[in-house]
DRENDORO-837227 format. One record per residue (C-alpha): x negated, y, z; residue in three letters; residue number from 1; chain. Coordinates in steps of 0.02 Angstrom, whole numbers. Layout:
// DRENDORO-837227
<xx->X&yy->Y&zz->Z&residu->Ala&num->NUM&chaine->A>
...
// end
This chain:
// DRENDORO-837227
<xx->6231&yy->2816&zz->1060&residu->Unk&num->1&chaine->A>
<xx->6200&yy->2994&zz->1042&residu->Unk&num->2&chaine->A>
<xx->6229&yy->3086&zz->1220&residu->Unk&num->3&chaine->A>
<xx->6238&yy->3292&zz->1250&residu->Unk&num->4&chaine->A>
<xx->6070&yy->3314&zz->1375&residu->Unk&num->5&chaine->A>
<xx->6093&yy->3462&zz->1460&residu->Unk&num->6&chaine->A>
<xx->5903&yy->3510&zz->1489&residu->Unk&num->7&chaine->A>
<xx->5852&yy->3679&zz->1604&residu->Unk&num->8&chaine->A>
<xx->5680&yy->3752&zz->1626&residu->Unk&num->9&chaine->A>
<xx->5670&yy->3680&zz->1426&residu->Unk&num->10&chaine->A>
<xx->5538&yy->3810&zz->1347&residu->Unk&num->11&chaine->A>
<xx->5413&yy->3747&zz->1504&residu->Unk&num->12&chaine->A>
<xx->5285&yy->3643&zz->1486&residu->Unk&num->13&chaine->A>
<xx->5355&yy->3483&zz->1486&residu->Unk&num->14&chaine->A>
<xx->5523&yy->3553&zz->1449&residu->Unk&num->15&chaine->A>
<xx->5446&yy->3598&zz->1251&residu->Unk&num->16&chaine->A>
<xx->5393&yy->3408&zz->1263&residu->Unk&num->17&chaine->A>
<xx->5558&yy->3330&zz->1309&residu->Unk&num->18&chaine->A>
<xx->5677&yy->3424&zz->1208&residu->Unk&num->19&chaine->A>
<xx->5580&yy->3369&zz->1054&residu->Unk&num->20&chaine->A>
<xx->5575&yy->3183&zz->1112&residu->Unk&num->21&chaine->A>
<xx->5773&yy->3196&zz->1139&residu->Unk&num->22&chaine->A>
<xx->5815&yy->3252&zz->955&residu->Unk&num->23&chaine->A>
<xx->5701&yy->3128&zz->893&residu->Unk&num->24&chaine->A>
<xx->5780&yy->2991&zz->978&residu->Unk&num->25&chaine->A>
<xx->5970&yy->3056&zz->911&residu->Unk&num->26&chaine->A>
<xx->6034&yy->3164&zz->1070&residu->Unk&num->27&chaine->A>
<xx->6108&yy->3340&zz->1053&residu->Unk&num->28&chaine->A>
<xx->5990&yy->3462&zz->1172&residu->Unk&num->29&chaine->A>
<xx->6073&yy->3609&zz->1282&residu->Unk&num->30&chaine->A>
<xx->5929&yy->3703&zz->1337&residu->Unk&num->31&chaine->A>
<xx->5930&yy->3828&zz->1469&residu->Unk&num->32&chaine->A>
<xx->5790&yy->3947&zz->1506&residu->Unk&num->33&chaine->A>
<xx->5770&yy->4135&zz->1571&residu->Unk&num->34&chaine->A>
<xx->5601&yy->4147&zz->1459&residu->Unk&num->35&chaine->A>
<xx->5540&yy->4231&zz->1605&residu->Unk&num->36&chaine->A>
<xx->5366&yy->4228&zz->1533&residu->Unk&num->37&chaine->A>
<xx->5413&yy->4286&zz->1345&residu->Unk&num->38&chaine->A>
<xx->5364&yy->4102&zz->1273&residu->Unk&num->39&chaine->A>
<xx->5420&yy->4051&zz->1114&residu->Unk&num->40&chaine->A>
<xx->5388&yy->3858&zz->1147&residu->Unk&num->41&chaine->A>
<xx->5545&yy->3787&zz->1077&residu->Unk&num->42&chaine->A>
<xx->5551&yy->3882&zz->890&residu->Unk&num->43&chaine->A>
<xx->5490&yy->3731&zz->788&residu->Unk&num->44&chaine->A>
<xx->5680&yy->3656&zz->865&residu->Unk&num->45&chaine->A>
<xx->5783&yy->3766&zz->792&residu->Unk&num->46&chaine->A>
<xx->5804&yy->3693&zz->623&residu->Unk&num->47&chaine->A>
<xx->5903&yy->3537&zz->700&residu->Unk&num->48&chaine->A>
<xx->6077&yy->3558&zz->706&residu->Unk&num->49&chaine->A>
<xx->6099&yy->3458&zz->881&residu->Unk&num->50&chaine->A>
<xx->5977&yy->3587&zz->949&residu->Unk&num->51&chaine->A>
<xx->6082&yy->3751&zz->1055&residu->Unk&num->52&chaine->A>
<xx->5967&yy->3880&zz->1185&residu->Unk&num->53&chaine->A>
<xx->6061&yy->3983&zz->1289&residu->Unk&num->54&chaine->A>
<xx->5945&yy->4118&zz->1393&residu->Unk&num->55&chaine->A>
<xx->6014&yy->4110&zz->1587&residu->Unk&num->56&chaine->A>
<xx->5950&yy->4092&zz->1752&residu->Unk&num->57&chaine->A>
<xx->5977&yy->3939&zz->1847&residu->Unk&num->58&chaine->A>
<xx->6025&yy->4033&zz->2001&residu->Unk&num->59&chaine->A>
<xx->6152&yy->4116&zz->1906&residu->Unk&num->60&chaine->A>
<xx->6303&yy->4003&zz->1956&residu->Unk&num->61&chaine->A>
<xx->6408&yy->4064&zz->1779&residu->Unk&num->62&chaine->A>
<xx->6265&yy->4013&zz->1676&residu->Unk&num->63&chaine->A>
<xx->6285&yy->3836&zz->1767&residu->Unk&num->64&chaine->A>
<xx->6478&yy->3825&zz->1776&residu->Unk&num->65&chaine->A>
<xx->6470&yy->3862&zz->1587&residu->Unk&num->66&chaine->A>
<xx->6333&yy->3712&zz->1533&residu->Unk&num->67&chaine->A>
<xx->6376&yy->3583&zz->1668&residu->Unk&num->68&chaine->A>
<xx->6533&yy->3509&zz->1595&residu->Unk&num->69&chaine->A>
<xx->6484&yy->3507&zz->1415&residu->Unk&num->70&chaine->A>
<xx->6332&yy->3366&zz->1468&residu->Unk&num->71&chaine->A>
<xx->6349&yy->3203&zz->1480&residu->Unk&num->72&chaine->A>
<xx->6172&yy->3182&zz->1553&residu->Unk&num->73&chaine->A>
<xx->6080&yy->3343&zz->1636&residu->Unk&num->74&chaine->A>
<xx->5887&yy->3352&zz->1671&residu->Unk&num->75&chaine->A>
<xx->5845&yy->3494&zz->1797&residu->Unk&num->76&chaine->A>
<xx->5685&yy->3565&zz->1731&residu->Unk&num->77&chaine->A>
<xx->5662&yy->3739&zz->1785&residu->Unk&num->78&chaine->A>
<xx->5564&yy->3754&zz->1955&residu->Unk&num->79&chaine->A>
<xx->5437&yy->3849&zz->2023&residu->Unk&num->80&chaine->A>
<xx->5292&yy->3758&zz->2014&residu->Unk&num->81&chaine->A>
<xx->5131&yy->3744&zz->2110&residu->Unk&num->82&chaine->A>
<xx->5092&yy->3777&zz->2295&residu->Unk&num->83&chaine->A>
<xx->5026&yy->3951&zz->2268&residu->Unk&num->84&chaine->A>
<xx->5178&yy->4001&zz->2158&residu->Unk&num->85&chaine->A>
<xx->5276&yy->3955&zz->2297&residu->Unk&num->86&chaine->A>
<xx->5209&yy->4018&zz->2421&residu->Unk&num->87&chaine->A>
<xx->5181&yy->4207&zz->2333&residu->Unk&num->88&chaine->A>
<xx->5375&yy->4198&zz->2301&residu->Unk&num->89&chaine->A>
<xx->5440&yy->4070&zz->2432&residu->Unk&num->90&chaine->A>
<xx->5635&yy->4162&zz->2424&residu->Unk&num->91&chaine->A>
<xx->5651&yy->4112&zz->2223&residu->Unk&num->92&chaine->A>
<xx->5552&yy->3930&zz->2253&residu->Unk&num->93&chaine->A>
<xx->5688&yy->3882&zz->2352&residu->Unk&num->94&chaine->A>
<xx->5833&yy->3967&zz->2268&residu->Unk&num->95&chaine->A>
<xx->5744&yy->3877&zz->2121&residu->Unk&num->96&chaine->A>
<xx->5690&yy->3715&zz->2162&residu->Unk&num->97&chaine->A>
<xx->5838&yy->3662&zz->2303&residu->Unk&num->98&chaine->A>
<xx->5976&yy->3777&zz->2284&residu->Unk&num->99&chaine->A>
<xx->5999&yy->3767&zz->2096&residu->Unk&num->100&chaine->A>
<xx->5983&yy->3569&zz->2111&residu->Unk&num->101&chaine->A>
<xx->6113&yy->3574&zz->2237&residu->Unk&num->102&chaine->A>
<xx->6228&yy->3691&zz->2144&residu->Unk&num->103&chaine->A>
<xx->6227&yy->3575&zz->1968&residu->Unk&num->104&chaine->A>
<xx->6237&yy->3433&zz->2099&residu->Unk&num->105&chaine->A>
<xx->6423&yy->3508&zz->2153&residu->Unk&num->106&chaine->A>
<xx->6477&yy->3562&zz->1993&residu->Unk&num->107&chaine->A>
<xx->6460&yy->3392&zz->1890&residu->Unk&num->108&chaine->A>
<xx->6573&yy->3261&zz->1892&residu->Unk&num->109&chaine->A>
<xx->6503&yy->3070&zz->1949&residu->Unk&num->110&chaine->A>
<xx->6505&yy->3011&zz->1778&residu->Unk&num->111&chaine->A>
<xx->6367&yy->3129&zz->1723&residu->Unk&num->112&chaine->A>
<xx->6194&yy->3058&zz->1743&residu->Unk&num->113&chaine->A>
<xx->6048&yy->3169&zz->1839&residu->Unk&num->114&chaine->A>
<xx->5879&yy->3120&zz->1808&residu->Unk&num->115&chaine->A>
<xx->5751&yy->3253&zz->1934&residu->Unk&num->116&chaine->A>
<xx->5577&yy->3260&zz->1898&residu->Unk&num->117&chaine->A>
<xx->5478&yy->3271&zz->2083&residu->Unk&num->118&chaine->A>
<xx->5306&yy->3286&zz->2133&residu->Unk&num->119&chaine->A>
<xx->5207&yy->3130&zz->2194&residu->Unk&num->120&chaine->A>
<xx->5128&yy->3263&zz->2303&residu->Unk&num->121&chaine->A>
<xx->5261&yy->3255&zz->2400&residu->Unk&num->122&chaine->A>
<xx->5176&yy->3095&zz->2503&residu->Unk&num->123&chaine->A>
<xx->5045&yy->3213&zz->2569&residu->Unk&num->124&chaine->A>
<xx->4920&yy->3188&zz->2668&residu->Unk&num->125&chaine->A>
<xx->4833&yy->3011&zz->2635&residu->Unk&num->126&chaine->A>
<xx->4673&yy->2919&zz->2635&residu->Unk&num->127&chaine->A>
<xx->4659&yy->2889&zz->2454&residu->Unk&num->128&chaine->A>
<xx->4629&yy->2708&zz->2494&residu->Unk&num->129&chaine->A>
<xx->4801&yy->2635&zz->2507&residu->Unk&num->130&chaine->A>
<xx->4954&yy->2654&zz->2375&residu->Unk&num->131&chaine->A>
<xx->5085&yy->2749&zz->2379&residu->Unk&num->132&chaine->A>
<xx->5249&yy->2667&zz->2344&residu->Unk&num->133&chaine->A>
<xx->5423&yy->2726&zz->2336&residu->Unk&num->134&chaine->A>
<xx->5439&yy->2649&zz->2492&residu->Unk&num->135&chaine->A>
<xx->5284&yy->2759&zz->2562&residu->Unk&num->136&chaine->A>
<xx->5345&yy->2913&zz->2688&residu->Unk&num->137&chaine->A>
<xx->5368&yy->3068&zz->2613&residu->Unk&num->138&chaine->A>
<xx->5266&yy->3192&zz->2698&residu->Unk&num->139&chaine->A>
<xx->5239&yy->3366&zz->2600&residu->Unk&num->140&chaine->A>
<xx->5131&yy->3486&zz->2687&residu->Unk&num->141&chaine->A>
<xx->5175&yy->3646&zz->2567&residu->Unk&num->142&chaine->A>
<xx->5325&yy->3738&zz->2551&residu->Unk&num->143&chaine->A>
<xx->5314&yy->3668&zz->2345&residu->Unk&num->144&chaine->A>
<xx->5302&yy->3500&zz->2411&residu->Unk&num->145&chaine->A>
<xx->5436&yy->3513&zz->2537&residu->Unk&num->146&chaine->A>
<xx->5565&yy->3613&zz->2398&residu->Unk&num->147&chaine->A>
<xx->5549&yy->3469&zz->2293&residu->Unk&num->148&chaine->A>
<xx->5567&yy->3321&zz->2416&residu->Unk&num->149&chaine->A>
<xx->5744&yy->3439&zz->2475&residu->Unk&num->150&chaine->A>
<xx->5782&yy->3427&zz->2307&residu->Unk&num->151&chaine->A>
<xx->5764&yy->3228&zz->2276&residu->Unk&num->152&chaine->A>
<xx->5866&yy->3191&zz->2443&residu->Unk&num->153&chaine->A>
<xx->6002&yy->3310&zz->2365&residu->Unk&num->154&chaine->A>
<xx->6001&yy->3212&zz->2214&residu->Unk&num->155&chaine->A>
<xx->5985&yy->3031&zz->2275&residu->Unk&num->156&chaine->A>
<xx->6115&yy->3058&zz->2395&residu->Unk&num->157&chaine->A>
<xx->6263&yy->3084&zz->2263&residu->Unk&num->158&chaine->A>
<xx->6318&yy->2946&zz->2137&residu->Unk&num->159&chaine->A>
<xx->6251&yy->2929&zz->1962&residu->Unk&num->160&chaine->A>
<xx->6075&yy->2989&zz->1986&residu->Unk&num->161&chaine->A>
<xx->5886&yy->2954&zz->1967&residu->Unk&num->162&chaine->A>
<xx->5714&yy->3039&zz->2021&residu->Unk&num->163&chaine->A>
<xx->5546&yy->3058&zz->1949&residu->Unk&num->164&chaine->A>
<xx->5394&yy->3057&zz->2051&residu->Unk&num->165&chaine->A>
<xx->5269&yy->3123&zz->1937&residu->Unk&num->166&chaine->A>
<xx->5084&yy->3103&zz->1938&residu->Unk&num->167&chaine->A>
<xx->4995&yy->3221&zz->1869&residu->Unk&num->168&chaine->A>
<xx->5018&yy->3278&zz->1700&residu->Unk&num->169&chaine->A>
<xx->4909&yy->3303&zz->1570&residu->Unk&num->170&chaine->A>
<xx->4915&yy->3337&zz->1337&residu->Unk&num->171&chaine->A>
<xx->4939&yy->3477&zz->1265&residu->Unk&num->172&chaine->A>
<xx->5123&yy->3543&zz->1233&residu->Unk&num->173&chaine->A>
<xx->5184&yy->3694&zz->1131&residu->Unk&num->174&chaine->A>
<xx->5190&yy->3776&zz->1327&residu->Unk&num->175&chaine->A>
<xx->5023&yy->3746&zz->1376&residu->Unk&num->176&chaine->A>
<xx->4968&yy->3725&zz->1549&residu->Unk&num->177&chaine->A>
<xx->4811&yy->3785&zz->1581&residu->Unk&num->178&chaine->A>
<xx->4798&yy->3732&zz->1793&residu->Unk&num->179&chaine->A>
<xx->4839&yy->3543&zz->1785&residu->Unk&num->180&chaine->A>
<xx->4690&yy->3449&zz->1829&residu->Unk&num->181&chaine->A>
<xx->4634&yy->3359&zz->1685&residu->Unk&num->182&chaine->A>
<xx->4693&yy->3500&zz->1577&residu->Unk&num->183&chaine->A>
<xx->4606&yy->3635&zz->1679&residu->Unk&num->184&chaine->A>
<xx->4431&yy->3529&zz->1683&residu->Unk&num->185&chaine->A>
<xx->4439&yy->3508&zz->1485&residu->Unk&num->186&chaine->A>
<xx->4455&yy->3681&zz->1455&residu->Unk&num->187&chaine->A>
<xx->4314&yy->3728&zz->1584&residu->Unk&num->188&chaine->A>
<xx->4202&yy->3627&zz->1486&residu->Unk&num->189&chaine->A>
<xx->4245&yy->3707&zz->1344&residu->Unk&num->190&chaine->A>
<xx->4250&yy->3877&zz->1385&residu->Unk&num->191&chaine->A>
<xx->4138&yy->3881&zz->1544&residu->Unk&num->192&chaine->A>
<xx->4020&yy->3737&zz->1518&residu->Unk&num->193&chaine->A>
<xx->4044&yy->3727&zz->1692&residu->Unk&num->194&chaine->A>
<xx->4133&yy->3692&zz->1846&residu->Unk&num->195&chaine->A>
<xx->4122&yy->3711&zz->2027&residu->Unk&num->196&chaine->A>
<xx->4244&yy->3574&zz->2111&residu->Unk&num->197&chaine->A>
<xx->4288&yy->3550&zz->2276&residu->Unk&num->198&chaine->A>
<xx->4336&yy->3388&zz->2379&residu->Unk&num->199&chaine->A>
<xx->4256&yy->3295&zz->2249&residu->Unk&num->200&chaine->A>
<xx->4314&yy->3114&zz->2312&residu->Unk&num->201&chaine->A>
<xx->4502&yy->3163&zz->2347&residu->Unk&num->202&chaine->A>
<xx->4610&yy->3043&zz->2226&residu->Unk&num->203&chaine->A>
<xx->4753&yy->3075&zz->2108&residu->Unk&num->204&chaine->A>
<xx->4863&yy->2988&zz->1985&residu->Unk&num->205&chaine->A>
<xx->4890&yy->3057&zz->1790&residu->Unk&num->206&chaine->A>
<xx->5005&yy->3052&zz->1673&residu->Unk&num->207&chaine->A>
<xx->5039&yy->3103&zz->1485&residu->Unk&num->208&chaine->A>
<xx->5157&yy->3227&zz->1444&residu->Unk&num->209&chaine->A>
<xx->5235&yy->3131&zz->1297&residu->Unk&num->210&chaine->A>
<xx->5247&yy->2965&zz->1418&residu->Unk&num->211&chaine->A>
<xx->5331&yy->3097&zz->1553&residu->Unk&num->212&chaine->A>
<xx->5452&yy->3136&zz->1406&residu->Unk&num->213&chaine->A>
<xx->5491&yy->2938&zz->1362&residu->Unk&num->214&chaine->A>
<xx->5523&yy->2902&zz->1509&residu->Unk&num->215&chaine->A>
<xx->5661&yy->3010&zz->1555&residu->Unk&num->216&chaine->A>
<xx->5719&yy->2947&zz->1383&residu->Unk&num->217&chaine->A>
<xx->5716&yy->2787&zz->1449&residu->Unk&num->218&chaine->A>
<xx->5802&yy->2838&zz->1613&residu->Unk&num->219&chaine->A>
<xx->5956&yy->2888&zz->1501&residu->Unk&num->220&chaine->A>
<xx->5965&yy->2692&zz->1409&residu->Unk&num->221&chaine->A>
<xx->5952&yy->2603&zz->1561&residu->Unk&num->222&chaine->A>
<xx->6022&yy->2705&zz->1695&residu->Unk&num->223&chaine->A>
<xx->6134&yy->2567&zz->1765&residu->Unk&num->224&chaine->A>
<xx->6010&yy->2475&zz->1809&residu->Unk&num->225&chaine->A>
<xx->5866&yy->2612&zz->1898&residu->Unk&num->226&chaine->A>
<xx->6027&yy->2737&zz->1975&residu->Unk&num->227&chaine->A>
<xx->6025&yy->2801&zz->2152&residu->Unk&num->228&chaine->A>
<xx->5820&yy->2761&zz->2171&residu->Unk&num->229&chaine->A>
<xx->5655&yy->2869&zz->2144&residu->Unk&num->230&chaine->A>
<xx->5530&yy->2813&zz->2033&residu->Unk&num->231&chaine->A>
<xx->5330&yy->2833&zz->2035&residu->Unk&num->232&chaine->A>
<xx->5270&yy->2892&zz->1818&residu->Unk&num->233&chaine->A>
<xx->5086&yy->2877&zz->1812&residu->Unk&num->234&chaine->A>
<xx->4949&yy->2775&zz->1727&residu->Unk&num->235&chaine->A>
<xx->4902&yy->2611&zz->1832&residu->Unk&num->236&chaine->A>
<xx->4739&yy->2638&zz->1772&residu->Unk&num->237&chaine->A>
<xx->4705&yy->2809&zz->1816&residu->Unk&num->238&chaine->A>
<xx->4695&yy->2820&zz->1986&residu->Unk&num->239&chaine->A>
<xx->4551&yy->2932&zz->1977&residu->Unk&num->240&chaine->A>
<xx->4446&yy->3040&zz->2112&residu->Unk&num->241&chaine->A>
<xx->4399&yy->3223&zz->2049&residu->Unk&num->242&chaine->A>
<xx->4210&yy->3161&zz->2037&residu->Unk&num->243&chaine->A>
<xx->4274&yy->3032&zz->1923&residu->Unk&num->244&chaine->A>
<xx->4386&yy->3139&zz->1803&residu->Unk&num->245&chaine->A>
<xx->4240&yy->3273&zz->1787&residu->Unk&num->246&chaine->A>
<xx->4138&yy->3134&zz->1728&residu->Unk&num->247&chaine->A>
<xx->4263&yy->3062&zz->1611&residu->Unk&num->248&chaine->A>
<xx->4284&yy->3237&zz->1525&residu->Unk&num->249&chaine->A>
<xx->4087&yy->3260&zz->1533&residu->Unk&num->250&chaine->A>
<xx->4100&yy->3089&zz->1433&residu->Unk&num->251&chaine->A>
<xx->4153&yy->3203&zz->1296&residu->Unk&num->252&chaine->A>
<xx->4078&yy->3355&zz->1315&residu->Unk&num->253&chaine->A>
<xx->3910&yy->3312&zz->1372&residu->Unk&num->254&chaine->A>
<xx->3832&yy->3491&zz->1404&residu->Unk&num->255&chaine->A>
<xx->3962&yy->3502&zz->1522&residu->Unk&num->256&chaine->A>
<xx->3876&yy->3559&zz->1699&residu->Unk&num->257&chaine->A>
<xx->3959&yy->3500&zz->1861&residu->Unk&num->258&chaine->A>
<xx->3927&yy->3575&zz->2034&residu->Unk&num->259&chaine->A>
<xx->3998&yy->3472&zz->2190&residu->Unk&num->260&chaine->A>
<xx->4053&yy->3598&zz->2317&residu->Unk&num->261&chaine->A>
<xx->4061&yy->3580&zz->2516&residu->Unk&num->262&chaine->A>
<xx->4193&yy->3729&zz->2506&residu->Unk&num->263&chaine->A>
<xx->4377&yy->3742&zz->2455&residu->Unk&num->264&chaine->A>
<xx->4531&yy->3641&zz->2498&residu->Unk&num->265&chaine->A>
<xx->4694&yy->3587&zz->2398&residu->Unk&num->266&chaine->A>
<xx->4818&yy->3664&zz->2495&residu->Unk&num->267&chaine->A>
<xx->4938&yy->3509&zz->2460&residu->Unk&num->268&chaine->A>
<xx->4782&yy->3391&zz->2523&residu->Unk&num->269&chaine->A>
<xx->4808&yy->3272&zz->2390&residu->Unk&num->270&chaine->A>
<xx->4713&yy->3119&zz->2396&residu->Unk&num->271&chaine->A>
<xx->4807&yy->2973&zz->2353&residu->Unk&num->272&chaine->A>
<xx->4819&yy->2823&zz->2227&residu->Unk&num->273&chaine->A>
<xx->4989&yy->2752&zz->2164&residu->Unk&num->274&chaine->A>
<xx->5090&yy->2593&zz->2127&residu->Unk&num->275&chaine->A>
<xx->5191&yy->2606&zz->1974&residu->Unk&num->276&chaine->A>
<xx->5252&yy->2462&zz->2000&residu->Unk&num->277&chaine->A>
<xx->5439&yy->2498&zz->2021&residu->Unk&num->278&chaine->A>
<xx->5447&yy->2605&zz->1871&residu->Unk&num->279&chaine->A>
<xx->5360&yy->2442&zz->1749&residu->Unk&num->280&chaine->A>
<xx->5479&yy->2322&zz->1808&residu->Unk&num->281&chaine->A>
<xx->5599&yy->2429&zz->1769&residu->Unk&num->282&chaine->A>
<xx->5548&yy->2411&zz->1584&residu->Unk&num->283&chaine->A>
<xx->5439&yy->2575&zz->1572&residu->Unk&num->284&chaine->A>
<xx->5253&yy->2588&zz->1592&residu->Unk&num->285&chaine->A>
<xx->5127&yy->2715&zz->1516&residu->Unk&num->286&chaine->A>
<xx->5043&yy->2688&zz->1378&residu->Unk&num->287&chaine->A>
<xx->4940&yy->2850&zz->1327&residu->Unk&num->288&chaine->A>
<xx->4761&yy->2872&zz->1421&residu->Unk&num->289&chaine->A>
<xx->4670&yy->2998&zz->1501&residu->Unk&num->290&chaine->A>
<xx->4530&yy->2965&zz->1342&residu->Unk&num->291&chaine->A>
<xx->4678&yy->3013&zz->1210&residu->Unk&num->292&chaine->A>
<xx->4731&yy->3145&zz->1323&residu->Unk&num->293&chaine->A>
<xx->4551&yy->3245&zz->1326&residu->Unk&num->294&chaine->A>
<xx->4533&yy->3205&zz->1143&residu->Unk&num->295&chaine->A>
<xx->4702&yy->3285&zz->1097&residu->Unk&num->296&chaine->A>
<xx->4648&yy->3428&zz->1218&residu->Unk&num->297&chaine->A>
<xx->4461&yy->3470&zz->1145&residu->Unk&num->298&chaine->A>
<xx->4582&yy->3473&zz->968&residu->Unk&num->299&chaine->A>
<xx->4725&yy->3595&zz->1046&residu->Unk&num->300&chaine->A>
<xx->4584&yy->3712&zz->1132&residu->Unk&num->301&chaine->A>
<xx->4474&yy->3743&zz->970&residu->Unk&num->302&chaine->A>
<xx->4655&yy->3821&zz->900&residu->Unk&num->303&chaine->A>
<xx->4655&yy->3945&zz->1064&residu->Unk&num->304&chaine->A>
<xx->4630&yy->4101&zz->1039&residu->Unk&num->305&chaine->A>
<xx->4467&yy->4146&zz->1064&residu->Unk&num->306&chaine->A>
<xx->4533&yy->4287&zz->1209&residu->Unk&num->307&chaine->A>
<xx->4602&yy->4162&zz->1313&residu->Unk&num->308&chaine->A>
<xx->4427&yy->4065&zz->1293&residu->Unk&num->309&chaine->A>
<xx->4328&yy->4189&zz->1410&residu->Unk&num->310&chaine->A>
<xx->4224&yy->4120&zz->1528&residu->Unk&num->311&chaine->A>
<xx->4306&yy->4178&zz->1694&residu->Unk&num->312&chaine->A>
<xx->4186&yy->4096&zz->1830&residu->Unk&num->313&chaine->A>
<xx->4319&yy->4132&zz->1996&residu->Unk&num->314&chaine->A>
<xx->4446&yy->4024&zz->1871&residu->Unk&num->315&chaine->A>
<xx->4322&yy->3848&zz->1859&residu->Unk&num->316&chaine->A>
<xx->4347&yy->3796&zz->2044&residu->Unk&num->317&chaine->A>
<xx->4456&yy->3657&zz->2082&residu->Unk&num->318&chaine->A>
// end
């Protein structure tokens, strides 16, 4: 059945990703986006018919009254994104990430389905020894991480609606992100050569971009049965420390030199492995690895421009 996805933040990273993934599978796509950073991501969309942009700002409340009702599912994209974004601009992170949630949260009726993407940084603080599970406290220690658990609670406590933990994401998308982890530490070793990384045994969970985008897709067929809970999206298998991820790029880039650093902190002191188990009995599990990931990365980087290729030593700690 071919539904009208109402998708905001849509020329972001994953955004690009998603819209693409919607068409495919026979949905019309609404995107919404204030192009605040002059990206062009979604051109190769416009020669579909069930494709529409409109340029607006999520905190603009006409923008929203106008798009809301004309969805029958809505994906609430656009954020601010990152602790240090946040925190240079806390005033438009939480207009952003809570206050825009909460205002498409009033203006849709039950019947339309919300599916939020979250942060699995939002479970904070940890050991990196035990998982995490949807059942785990949620604990943020930045404002980021805090916007975005406000923003889940908003959403799970109103009918109709599911949320997204993700892990975190990696691939290359027509919006490129250049500070995700396994992203950032591929292009370091291709620009750089080298790294200097911090907290080198602290954990994480990753995730494809294209499996982020199939499973929201997979949120929309079988809402009835996953409504009203939060779901962890990461790779079972990649449960990985920093040390370990280096290494697994340096498996493909061999010159690649590594430098383990007693200095530097993640502000959102993530160190943490996750069950994804919820999310596979629910019928979805990830299927793309962290190997096809870095091999679809080396092929996206080489097609850089060679300006954004400077080495830019400050940038390779992480």
């Amino acid at each position: 059945m071919s539904l009208r996805v109402l998708v905001t933040g849509a020329a972001g990273y994953l955004g690009s990703t998603l819209c693409e993934h919607l068409l495919d599978a026979g949905h019309r796509v609404l995107a919404v986006d204030n192009l605040m950073y002059n990206q062009q991501s979604l051109n190769h969309l416009c020669h579909d018919e069930n494709f529409e942009f409109r340029r607006g700002d999520v905190r603009d409340e006409e923008v929203i009254k106008a798009a809301v009702p004309e969805a029958d599912v809505i994906i609430p994209l656009a954020a601010i994104v990152g602790a240090g974004a946040c925190d240079m601009d806390p005033w438009a992170a939480r207009a952003i990430n809570v206050e825009s949630i909460k205002l498409i949260t009033r203006l849709r009726s039950p019947s339309q389905l919300i599916v939020l993407p979250n942060t699995n940084s939002g479970y904070g603080a940890s050991t990196g020894e035990t998982f995490c599970t949807e059942e785990s406290p949620l604990e943020p220690i930045t404002l980021y991480g805090r916007t975005k658990v406000e923003a889940e609670q908003a959403i799970l406590d109103s009918p109709n609606t599911i949320a997204l933990r993700l892990a975190t994401v990696f691939g290359v998308s027509p919006r490129m992100r250049l500070d995700l982890l396994v992203n950032h530490f591929t292009f370091a070793a291709v620009s750089a050569g080298e790294i200097c990384i911090f907290e080198k045994d602290f954990k994480r969970n990753y995730v494809h971009v294209r499996d982020v985008a199939d499973c929201f897709l997979h949120c929309i067929e079988n809402s009835e049965a996953m409504i009203g809970k939060p779901y962890n999206v990461g790779l079972d298998d990649a449960n990985l420390s920093k040390e370990e991820l280096a290494l697994k790029v340096k498996e493909y880039v061999p010159n690649f030199y590594l430098h383990f650093a007693e200095f530097g902190s993640d502000p959102d002191k993530r160190n943490y492995i996750v069950s994804n188990q919820r999310l596979r009995e629910a019928g979805f599990e990830a299927k793309r690895t962290l190997d096809i990931g870095i091999c679809e990365l080396l092929k996206g980087y080489r097609m850089m421009p060679m300006s954004s290729m400077k080495n830019v030593p400050d940038a390779w700690a992480a």
